[in-house]
DSSP file (Angstrom, degrees, kcal/mol; ACC not computed):
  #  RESIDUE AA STRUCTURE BP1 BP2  ACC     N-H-->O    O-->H-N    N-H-->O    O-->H-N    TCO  KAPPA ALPHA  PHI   PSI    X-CA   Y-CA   Z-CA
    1    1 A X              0   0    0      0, 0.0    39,-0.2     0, 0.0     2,-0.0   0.000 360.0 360.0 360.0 107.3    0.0    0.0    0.0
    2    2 A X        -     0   0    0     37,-0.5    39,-1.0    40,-0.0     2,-0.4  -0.312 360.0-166.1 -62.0 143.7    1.9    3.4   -1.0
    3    3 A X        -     0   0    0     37,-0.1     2,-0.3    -2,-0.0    39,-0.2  -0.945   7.5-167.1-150.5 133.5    1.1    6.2    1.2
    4    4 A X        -     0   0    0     -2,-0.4    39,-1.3    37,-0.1     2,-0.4  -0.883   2.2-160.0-119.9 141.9    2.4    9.3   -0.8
    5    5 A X  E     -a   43   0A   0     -2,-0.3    39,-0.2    37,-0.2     2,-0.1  -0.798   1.3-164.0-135.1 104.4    2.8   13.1    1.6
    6    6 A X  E     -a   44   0A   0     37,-1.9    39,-0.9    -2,-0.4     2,-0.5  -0.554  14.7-163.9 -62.4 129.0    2.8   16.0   -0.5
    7    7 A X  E     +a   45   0A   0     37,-0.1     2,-0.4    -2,-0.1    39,-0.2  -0.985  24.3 138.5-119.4 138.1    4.2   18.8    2.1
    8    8 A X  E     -a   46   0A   0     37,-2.8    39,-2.0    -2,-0.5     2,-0.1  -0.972  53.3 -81.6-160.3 168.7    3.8   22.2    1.2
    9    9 A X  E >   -a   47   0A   0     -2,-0.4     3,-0.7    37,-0.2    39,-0.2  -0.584  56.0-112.5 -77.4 133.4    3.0   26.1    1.9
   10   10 A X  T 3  S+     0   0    0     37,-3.5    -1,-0.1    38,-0.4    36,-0.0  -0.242  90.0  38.6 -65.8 149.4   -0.7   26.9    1.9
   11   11 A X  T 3  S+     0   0    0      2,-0.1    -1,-0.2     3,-0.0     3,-0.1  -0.202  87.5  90.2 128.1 -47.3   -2.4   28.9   -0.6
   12   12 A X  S <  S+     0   0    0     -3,-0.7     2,-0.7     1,-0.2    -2,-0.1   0.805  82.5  41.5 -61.5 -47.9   -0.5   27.9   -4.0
   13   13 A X  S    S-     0   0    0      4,-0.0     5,-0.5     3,-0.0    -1,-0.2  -0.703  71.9-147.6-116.7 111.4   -2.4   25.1   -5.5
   14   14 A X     >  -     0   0    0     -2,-0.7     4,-1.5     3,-0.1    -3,-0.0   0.285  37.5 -89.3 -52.2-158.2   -6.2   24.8   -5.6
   15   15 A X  H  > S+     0   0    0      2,-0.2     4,-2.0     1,-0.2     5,-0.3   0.809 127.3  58.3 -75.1 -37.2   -8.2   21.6   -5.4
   16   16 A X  H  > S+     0   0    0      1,-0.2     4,-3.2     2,-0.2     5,-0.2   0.926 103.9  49.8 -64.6 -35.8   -8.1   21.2   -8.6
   17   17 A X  H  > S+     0   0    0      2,-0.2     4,-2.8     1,-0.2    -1,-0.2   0.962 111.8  48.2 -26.9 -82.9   -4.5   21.2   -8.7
   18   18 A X  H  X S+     0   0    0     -4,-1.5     4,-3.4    -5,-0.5    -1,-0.2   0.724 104.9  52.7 -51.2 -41.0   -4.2   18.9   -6.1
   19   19 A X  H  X S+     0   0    0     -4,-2.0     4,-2.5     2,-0.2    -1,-0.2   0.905 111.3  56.8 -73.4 -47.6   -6.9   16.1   -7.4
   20   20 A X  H  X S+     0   0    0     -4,-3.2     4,-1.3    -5,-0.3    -2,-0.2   0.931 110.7  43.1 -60.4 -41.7   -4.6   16.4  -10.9
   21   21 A X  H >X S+     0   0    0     -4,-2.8     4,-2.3    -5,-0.2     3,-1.3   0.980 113.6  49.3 -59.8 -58.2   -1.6   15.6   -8.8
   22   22 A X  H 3X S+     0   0    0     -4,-3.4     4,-2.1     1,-0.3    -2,-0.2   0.812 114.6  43.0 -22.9 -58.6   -3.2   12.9   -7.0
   23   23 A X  H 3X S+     0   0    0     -4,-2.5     4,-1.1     1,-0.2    -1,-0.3   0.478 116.0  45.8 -83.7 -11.8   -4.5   11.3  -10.0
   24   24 A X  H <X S+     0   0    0     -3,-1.3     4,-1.5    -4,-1.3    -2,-0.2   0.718 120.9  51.7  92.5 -65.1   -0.5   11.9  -12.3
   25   25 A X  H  X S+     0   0    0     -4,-2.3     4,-2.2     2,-0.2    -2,-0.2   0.954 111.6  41.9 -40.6 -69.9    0.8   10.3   -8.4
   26   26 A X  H  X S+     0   0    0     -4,-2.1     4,-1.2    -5,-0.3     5,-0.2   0.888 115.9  45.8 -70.4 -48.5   -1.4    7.5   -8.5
   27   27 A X  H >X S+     0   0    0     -4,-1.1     3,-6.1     1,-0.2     4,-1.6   0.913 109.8  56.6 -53.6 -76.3   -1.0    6.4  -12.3
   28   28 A X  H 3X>S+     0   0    0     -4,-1.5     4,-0.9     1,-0.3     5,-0.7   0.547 103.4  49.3 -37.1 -38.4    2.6    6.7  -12.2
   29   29 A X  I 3<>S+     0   0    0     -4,-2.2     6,-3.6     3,-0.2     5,-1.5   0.641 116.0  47.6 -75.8 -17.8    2.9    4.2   -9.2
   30   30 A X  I <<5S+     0   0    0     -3,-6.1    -2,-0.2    -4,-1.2    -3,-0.1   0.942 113.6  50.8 -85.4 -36.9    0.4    1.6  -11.4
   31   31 A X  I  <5S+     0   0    0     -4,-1.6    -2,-0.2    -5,-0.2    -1,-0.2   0.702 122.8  20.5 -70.4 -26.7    2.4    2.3  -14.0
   32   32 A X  I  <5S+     0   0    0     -4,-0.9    -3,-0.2    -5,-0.3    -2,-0.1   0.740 137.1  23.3-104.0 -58.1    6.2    1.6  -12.6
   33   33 A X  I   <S-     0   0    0     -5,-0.7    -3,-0.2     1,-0.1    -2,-0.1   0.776 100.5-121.2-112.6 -14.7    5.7   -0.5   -9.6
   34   34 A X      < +     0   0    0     -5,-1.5    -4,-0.2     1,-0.2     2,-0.2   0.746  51.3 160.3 104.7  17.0    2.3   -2.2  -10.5
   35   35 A X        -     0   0    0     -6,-3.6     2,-0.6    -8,-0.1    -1,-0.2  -0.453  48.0-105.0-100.3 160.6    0.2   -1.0   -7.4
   36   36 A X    >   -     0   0    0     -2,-0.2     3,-1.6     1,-0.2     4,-0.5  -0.311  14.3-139.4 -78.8 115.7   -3.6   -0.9   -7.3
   37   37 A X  T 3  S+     0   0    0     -2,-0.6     3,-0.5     1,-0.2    -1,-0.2   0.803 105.9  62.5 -48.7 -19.1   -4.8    2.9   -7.6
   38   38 A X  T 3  S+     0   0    0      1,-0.2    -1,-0.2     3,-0.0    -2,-0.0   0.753 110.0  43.7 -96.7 -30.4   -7.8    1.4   -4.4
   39   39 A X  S <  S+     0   0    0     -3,-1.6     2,-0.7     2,-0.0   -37,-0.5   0.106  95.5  93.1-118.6  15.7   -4.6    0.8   -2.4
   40   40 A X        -     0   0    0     -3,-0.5     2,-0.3    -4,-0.5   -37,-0.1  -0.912  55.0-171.6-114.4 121.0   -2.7    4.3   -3.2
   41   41 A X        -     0   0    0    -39,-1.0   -37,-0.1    -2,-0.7     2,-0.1  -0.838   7.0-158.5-127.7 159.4   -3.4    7.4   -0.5
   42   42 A X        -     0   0    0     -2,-0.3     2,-0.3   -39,-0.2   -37,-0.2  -0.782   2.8-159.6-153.8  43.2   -2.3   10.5   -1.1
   43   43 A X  E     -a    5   0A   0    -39,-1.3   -37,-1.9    -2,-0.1     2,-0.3  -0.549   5.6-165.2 -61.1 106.9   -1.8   13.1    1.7
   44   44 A X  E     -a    6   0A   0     -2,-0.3     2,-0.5   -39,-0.2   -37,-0.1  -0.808   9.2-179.1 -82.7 124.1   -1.7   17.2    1.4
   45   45 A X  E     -a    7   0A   0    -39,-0.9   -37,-2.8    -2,-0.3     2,-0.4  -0.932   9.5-165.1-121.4 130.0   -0.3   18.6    4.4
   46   46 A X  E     -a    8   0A   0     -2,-0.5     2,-0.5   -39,-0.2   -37,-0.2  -0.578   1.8-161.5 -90.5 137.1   -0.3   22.6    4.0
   47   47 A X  E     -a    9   0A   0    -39,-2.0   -37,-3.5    -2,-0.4     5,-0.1  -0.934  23.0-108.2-109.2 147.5    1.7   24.3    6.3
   48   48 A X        -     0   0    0     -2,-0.5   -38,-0.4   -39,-0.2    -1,-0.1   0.222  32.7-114.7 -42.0-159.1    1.1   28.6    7.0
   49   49 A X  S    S+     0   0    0    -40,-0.1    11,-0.9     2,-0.1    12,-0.5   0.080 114.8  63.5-138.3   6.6    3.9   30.7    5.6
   50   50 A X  S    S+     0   0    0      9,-0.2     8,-0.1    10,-0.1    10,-0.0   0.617 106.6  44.7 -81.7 -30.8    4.8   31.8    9.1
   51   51 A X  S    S+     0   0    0      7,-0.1     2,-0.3     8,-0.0    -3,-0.1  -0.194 103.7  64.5-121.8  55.7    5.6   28.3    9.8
   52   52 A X        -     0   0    0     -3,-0.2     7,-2.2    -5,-0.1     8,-0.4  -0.897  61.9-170.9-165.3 140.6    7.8   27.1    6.5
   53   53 A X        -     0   0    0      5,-0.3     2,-0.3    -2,-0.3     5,-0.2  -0.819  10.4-161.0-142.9 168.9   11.2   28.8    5.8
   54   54 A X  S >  S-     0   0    0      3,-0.3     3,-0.9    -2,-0.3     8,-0.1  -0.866  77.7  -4.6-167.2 125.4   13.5   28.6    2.6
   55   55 A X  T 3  S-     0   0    0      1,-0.4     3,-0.0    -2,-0.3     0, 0.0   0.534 133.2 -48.2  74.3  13.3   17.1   29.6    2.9
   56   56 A X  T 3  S+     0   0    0      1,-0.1     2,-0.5     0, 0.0    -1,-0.4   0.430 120.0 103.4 103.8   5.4   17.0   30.8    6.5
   57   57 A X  S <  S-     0   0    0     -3,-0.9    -3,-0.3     4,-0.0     5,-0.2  -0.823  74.8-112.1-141.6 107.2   14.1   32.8    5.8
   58   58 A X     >  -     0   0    0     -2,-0.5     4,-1.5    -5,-0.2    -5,-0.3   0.069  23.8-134.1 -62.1 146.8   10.2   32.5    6.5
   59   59 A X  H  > S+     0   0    0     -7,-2.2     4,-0.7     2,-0.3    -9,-0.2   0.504 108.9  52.9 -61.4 -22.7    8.1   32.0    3.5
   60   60 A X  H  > S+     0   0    0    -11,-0.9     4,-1.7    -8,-0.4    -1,-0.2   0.644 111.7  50.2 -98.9 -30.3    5.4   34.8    4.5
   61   61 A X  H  > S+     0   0    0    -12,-0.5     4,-1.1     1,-0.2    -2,-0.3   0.984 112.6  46.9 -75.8 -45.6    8.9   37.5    4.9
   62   62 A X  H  X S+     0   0    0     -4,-1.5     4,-1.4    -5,-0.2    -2,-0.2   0.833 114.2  47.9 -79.1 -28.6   10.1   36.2    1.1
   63   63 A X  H  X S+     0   0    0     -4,-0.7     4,-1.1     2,-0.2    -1,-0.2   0.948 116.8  45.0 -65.2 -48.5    5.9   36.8   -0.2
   64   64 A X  H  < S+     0   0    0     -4,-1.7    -2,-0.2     1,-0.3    -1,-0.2   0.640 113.0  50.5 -80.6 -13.7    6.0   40.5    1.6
   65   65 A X  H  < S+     0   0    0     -4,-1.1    -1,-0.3     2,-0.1    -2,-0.2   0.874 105.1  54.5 -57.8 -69.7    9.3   41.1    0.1
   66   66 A X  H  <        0   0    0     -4,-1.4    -2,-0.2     1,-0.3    -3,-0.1   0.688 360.0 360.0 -24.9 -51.6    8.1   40.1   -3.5
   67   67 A X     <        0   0    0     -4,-1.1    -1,-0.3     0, 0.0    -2,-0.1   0.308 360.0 360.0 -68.3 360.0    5.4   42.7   -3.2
């Protein structure tokens, strides 16, 4: 049983987004390693941008920067 966990900063990818990964995830494991898409999960976990950093530096300071 594959258990897949997307982590990432909230806000970037809609649902739709995500259900198009899922489903791109889930072929891709039937297709290389042979597992049953019924037995393939999928996990989002969204983090804030207060609490995800890149490069020493919180993700919500690099957005307000940007602007």
């Amino acid at each position: 049983m594959p258990f897949v966990n997307i982590r990432m900063v909230e806000g970037p990818a809609s649902e739709e987004q995500k259900s198009e990964i899922a489903r791109e995830i889930t072929d891709l494991l039937q297709r290389v390693l042979g597992k049953d898409p019924a037995n393939t999960h999928i996990a989002f976990e969204e983090f804030s941008a207060e609490n995800w950093a890149i490069k020493g530096k919180l993700v919500k300071k690099l957005r307000e920067d940007a602007q």
